[in-house]
N, C-alpha and C positions, 0 to 999 in steps of 0.2 A: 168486759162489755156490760153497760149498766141497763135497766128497764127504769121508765118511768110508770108512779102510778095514774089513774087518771085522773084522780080529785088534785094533782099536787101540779098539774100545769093551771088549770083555773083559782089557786089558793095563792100560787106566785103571781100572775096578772093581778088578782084585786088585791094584795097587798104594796104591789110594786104602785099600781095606780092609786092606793091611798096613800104612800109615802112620795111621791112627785109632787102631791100640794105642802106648800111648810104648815097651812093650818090643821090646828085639828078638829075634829069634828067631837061635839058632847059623847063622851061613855067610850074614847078611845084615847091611847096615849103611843108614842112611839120608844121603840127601842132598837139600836145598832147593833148588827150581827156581822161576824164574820172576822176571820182568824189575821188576815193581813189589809184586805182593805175591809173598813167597813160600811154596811147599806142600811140605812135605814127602815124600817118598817115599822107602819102605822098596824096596831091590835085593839082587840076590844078589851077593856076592862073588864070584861069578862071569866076573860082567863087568868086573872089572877085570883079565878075560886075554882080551879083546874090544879090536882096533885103533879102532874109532868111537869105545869107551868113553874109552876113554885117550886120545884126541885132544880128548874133551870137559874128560876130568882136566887135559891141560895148558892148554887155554883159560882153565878155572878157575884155576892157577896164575896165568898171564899176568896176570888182573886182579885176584884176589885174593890172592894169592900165597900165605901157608899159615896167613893171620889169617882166620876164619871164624866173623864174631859172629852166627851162628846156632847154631854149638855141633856142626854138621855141616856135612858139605860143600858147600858153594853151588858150583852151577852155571852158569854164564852164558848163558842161555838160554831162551826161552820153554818153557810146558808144553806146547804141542804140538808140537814140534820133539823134546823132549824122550821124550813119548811117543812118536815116529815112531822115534824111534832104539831103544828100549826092544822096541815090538813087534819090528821087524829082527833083534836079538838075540835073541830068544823064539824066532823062524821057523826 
């Protein structure tokens, strides 16, 4: 049986509702998460001066390495992992 936290149902809505538009908006870029299918999510540029964040960038390297046939960044990692990490940098 799992619990959710509280910051990590409103951190899924405003990412889910930022990655539904294809544009993006200045100071943010998107990146595909997710082990079998992948989703999308629009982030701030921000987090790439975040130590979690760039520990997930170089996992991504590791197995992707800088070919990314989604057209953005793929991550190696479930979406709720993904999200846990996301709310923590919001906090």
């Amino acid at each position: 049986m799992g619990f959710r936290l509280p910051g990590t149902v409103n951190t899924k809505r405003s990412l889910n509702q930022a990655a539904a538009s294809k544009t993006l908006s200045k100071g943010y870029f998107a990146v595909y998460v997710g082990e079998s299918q992948k989703k999308r999510f629009v982030i701030p540029i921000s987090y790439l001066n975040e130590p979690l964040f760039l520990d997930l960038l170089n996992q991504a390297e590791e197995e992707f390495g800088y070919d990314h046939p989604m057209g953005g960044i793929t991550l190696p990692c479930s979406e709720d992992t993904f999200l846990d990490l996301t709310s923590r940098l919001r906090a």
